[in-house]
Structure formats: C-alpha cells, structure tokens
CHARMM internal coordinates of N, CA and C (Angstrom, degrees):
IC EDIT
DIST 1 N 1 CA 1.4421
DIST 1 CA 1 C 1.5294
ANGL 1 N 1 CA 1 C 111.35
DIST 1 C 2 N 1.4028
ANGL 1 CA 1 C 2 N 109.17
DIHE 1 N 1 CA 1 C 2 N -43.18
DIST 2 N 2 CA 1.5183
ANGL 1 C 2 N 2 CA 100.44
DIHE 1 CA 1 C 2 N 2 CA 172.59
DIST 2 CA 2 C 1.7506
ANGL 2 N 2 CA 2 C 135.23
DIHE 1 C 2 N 2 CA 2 C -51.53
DIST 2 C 3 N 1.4634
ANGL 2 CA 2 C 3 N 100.70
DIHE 2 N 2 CA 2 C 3 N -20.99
DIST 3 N 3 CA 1.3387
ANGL 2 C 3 N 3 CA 114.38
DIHE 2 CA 2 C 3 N 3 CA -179.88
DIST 3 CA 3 C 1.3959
ANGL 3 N 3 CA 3 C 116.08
DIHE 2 C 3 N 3 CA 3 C -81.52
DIST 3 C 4 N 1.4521
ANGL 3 CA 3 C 4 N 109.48
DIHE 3 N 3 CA 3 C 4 N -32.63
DIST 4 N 4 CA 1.5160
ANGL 3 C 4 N 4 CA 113.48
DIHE 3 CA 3 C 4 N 4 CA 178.36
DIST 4 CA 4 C 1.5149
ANGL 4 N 4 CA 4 C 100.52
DIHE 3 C 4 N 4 CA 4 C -70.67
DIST 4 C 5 N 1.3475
ANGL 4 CA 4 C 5 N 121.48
DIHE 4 N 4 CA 4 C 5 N -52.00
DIST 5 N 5 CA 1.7284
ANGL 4 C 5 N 5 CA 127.54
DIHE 4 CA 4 C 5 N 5 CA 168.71
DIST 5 CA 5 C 1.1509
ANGL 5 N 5 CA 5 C 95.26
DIHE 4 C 5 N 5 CA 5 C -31.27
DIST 5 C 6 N 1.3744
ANGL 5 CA 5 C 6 N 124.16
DIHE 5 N 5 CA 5 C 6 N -71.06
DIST 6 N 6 CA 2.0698
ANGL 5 C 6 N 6 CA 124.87
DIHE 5 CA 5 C 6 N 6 CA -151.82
DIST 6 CA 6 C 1.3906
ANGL 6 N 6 CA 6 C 92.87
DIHE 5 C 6 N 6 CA 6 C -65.80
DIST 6 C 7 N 1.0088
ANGL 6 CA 6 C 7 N 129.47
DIHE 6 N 6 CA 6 C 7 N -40.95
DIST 7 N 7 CA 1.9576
ANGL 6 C 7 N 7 CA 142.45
DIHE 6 CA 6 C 7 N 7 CA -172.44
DIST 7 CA 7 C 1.8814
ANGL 7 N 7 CA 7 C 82.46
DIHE 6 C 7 N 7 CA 7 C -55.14
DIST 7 C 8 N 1.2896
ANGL 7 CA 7 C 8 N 120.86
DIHE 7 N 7 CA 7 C 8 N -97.42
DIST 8 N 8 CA 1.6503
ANGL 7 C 8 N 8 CA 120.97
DIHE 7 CA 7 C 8 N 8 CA -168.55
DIST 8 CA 8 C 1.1738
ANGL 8 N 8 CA 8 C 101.90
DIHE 7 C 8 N 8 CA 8 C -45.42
DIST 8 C 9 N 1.1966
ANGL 8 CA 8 C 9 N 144.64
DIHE 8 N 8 CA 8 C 9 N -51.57
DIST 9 N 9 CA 1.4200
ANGL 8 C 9 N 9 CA 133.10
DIHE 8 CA 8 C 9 N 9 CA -162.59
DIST 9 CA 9 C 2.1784
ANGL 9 N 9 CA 9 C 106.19
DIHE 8 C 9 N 9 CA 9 C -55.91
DIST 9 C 10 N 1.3574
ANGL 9 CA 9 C 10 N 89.61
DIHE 9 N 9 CA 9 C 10 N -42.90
DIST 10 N 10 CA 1.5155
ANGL 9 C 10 N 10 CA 97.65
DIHE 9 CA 9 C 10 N 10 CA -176.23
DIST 10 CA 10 C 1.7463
ANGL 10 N 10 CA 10 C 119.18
DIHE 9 C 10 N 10 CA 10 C -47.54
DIST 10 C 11 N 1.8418
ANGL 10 CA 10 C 11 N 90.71
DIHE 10 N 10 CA 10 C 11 N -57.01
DIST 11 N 11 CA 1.1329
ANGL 10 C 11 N 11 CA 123.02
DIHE 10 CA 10 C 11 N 11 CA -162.53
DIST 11 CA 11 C 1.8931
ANGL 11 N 11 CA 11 C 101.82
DIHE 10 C 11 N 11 CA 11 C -60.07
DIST 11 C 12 N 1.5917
ANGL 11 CA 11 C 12 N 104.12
DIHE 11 N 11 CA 11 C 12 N -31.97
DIST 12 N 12 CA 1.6444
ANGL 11 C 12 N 12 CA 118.36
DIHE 11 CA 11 C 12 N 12 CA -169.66
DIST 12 CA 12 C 1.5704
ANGL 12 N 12 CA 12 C 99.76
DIHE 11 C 12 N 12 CA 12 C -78.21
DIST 12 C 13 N 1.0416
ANGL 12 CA 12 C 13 N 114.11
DIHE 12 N 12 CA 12 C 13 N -39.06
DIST 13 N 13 CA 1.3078
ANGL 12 C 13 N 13 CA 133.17
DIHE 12 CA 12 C 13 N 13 CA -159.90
DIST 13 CA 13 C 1.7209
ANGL 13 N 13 CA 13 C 91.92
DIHE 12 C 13 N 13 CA 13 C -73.09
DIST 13 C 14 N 1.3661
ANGL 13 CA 13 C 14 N 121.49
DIHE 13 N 13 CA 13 C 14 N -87.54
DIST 14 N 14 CA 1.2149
ANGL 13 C 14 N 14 CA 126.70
DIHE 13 CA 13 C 14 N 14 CA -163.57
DIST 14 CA 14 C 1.4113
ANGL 14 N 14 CA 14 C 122.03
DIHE 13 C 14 N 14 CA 14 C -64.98
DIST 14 C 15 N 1.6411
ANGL 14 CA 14 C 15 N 114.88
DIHE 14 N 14 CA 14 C 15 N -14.55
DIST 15 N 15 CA 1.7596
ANGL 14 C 15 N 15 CA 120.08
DIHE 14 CA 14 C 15 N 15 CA 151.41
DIST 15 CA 15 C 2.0449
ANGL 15 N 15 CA 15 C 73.77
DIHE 14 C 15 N 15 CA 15 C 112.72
DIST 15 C 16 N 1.0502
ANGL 15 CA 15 C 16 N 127.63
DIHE 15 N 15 CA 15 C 16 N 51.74
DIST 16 N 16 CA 1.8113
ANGL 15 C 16 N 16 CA 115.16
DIHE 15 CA 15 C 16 N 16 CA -168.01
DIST 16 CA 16 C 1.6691
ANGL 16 N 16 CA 16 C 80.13
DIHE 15 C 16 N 16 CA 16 C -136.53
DIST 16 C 17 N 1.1162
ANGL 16 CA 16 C 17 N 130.16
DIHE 16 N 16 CA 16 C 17 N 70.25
DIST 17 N 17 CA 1.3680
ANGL 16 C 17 N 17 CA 137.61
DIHE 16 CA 16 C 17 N 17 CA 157.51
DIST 17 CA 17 C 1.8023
ANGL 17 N 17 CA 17 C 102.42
DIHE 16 C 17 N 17 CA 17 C -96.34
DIST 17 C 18 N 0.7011
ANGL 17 CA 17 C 18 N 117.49
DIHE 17 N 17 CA 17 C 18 N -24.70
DIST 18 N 18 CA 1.6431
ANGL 17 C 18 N 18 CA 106.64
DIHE 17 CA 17 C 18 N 18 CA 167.26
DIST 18 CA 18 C 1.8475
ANGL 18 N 18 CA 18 C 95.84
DIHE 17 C 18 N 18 CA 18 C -60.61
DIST 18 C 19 N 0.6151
ANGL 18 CA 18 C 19 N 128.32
DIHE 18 N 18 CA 18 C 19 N -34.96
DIST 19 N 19 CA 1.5375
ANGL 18 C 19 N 19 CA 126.19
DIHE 18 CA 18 C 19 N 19 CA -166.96
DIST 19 CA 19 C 1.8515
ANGL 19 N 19 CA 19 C 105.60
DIHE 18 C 19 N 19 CA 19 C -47.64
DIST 19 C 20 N 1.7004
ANGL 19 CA 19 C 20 N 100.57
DIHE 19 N 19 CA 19 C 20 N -50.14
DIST 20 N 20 CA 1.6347
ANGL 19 C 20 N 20 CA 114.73
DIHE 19 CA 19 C 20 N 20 CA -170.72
DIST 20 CA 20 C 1.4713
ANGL 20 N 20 CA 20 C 110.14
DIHE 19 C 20 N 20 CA 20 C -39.23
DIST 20 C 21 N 1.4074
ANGL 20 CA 20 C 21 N 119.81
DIHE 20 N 20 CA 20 C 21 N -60.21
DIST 21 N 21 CA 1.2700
ANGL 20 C 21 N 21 CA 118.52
DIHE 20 CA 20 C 21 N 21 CA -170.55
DIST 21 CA 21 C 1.7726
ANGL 21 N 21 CA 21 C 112.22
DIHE 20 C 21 N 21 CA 21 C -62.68
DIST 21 C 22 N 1.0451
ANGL 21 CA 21 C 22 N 96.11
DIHE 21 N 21 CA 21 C 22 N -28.05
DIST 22 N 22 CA 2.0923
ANGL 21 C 22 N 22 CA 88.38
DIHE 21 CA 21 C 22 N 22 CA 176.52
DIST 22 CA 22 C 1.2958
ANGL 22 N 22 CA 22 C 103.78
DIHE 21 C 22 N 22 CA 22 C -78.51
DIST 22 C 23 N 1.3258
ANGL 22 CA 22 C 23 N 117.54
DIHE 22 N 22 CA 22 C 23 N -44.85
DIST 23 N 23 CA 1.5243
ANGL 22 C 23 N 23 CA 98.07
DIHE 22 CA 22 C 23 N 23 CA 173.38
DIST 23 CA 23 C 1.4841
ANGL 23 N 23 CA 23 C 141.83
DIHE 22 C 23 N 23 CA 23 C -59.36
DIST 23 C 24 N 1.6714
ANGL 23 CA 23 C 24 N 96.77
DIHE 23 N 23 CA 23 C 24 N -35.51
DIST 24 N 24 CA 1.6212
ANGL 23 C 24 N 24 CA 107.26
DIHE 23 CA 23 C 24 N 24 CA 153.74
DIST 24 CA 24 C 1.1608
ANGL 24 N 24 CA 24 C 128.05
DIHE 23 C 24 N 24 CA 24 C -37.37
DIST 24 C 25 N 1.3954
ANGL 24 CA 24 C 25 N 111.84
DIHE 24 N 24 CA 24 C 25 N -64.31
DIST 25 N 25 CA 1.4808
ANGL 24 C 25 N 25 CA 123.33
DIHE 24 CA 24 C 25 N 25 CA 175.78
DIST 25 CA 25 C 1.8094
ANGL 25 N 25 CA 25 C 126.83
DIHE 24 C 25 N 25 CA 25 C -58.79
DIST 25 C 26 N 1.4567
ANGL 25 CA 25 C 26 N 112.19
DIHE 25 N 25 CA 25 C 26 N -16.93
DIST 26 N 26 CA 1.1774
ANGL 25 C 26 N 26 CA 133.35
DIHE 25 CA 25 C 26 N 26 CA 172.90
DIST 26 CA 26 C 1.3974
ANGL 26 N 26 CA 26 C 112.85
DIHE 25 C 26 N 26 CA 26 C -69.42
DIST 26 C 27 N 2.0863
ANGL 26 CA 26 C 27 N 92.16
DIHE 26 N 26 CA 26 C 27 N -60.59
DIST 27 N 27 CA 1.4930
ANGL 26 C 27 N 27 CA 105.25
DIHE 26 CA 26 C 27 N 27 CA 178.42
DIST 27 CA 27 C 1.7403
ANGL 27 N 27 CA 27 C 113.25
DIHE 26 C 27 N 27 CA 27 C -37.46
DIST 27 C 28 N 1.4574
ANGL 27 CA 27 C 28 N 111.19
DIHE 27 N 27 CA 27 C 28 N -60.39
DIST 28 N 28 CA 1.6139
ANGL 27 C 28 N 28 CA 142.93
DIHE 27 CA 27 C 28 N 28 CA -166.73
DIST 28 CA 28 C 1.9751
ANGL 28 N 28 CA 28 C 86.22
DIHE 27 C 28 N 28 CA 28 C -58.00
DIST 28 C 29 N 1.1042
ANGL 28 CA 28 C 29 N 106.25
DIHE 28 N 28 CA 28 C 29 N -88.02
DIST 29 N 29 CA 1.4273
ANGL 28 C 29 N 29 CA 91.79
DIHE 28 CA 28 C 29 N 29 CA -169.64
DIST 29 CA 29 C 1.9271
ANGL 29 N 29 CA 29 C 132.08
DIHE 28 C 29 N 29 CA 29 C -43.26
DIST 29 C 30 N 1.5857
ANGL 29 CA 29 C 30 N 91.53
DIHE 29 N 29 CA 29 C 30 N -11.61
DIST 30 N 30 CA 1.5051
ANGL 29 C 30 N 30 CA 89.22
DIHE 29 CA 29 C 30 N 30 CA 175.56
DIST 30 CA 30 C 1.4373
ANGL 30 N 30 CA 30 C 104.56
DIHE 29 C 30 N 30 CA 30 C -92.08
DIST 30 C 31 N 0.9929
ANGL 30 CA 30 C 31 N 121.12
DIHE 30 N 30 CA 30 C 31 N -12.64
DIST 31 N 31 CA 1.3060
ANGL 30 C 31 N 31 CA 135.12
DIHE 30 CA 30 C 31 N 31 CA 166.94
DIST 31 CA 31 C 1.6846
ANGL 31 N 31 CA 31 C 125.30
DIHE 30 C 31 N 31 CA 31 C -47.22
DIST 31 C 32 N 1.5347
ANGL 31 CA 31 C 32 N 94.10
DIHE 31 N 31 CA 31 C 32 N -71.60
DIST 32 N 32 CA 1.3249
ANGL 31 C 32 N 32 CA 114.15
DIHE 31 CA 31 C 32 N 32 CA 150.07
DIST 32 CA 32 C 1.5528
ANGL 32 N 32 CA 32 C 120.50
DIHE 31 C 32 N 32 CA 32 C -21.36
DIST 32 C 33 N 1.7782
ANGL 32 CA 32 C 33 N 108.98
DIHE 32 N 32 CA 32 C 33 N -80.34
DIST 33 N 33 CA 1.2717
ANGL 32 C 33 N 33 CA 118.90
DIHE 32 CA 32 C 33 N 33 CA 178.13
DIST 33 CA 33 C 1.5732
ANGL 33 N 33 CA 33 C 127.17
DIHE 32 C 33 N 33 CA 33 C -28.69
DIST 33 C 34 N 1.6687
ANGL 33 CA 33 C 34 N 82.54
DIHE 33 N 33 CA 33 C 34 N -56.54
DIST 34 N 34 CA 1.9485
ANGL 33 C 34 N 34 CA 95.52
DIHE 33 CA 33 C 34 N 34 CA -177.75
DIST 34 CA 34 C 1.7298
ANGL 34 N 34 CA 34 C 106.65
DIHE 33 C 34 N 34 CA 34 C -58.28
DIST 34 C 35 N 0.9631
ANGL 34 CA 34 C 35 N 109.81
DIHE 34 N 34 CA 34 C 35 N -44.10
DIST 35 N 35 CA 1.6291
ANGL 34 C 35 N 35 CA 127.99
DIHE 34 CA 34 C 35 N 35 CA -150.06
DIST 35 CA 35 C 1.8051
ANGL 35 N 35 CA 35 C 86.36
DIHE 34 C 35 N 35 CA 35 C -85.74
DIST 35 C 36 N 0.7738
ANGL 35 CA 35 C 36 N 123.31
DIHE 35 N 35 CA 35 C 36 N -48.90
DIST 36 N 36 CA 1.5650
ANGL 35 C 36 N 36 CA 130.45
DIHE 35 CA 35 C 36 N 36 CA -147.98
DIST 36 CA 36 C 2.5397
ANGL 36 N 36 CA 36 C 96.25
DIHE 35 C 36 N 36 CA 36 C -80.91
DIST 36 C 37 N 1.3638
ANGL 36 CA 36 C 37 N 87.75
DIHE 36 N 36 CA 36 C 37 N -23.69
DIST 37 N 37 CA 1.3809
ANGL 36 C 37 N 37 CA 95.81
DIHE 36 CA 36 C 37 N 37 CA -171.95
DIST 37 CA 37 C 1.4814
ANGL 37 N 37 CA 37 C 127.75
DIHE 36 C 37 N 37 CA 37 C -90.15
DIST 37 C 38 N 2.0777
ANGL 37 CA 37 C 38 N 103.11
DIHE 37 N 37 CA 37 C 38 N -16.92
DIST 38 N 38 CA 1.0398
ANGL 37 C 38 N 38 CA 102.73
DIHE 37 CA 37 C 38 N 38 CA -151.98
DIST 38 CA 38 C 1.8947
ANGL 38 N 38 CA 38 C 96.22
DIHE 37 C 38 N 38 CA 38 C -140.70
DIST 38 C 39 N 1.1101
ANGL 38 CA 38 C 39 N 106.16
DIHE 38 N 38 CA 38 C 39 N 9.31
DIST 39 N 39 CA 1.6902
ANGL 38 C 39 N 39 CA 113.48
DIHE 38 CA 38 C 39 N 39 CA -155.15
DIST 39 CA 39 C 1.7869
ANGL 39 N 39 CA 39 C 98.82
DIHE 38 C 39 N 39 CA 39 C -132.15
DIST 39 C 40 N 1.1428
ANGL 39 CA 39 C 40 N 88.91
DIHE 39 N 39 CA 39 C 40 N 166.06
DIST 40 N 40 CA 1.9230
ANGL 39 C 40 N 40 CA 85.80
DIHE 39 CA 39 C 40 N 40 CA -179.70
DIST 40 CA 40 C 1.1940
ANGL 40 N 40 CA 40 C 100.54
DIHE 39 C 40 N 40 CA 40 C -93.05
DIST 40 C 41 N 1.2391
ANGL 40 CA 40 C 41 N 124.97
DIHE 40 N 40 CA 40 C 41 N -1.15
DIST 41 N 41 CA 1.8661
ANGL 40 C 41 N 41 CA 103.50
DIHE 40 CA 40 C 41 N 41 CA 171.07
DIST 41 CA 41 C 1.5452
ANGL 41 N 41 CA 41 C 113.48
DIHE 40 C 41 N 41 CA 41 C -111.65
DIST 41 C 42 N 1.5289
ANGL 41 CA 41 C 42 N 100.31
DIHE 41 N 41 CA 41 C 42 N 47.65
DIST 42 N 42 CA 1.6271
ANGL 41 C 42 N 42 CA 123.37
DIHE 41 CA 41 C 42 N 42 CA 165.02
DIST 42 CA 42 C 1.7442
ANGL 42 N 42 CA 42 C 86.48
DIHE 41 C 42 N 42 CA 42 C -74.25
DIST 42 C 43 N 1.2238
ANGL 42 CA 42 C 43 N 129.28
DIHE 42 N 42 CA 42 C 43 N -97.94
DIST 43 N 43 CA 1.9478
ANGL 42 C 43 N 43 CA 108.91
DIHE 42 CA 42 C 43 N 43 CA -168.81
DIST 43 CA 43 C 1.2754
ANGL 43 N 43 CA 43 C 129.52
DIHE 42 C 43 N 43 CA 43 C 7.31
DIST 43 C 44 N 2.1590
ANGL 43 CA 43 C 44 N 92.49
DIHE 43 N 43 CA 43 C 44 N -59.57
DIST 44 N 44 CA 1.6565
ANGL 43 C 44 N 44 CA 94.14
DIHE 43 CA 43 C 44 N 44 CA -155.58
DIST 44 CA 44 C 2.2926
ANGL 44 N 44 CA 44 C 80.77
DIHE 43 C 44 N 44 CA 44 C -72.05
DIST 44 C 45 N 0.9230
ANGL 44 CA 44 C 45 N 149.21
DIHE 44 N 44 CA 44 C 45 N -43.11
DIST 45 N 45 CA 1.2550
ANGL 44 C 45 N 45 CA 146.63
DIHE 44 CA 44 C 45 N 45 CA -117.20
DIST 45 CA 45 C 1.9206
ANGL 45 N 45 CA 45 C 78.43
DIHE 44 C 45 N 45 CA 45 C -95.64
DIST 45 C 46 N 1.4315
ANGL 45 CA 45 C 46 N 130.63
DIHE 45 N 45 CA 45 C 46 N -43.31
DIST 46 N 46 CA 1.2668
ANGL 45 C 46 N 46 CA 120.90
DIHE 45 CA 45 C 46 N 46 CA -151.13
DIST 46 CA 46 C 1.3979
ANGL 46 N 46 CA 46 C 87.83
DIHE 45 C 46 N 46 CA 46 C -89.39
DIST 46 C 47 N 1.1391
ANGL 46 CA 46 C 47 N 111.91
DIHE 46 N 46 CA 46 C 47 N -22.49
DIST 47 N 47 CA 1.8677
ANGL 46 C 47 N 47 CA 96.04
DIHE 46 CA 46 C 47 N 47 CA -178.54
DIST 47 CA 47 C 1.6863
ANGL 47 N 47 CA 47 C 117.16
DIHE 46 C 47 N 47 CA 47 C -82.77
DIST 47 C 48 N 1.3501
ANGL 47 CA 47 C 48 N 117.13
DIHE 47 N 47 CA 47 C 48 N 9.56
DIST 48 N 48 CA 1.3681
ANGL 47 C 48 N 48 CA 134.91
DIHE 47 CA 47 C 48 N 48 CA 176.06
DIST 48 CA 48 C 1.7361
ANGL 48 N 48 CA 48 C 105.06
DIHE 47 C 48 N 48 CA 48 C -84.13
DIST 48 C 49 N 1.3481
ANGL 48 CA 48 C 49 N 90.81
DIHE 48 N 48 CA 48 C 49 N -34.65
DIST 49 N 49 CA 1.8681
ANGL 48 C 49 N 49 CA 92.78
DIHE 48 CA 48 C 49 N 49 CA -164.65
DIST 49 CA 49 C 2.1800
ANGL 49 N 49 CA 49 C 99.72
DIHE 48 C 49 N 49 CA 49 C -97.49
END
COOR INIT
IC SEED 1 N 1 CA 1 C
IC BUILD
C-alpha cells in the first residue's frame, strides 16, 4: 500500500495525473490475465476479447 501512496503522491505532486487512467487500465488487464487463466470464469473473460 505504501507504494501505491508514493505512486499518487508523485503523480499529485508533479501535475502527471494523466498517468492514473493508464495505470488503471493496466492494473484491470493484468487482472484479467491472472483471473482469466486460472479461475472458471476464464469463458466468460475469453469471450470479452
């Protein structure tokens, strides 16, 4: 948790709030990956892509 803190604090700090949304979307797709490879709702996840 502290890293995601130092991550926003940076991002607030240096005016790099455009940054949030790519990382979101990064976060979400790695998400996907893990979840999509190893879980029974790999189907519903491959029929998305």
């Amino acid at each position: 948790m502290e890293f995601l803190n130092d991550l926003w604090q940076y991002m607030k700090e240096r005016k790099k709030l455009w940054l949030a949304p790519i990382i979101l979307v990064l976060l979400l797709l790695g998400l996907f990956i893990v979840f999509g490879g190893t879980s029974a709702v790999a189907p519903f996840i491959y029929a998305l892509f």
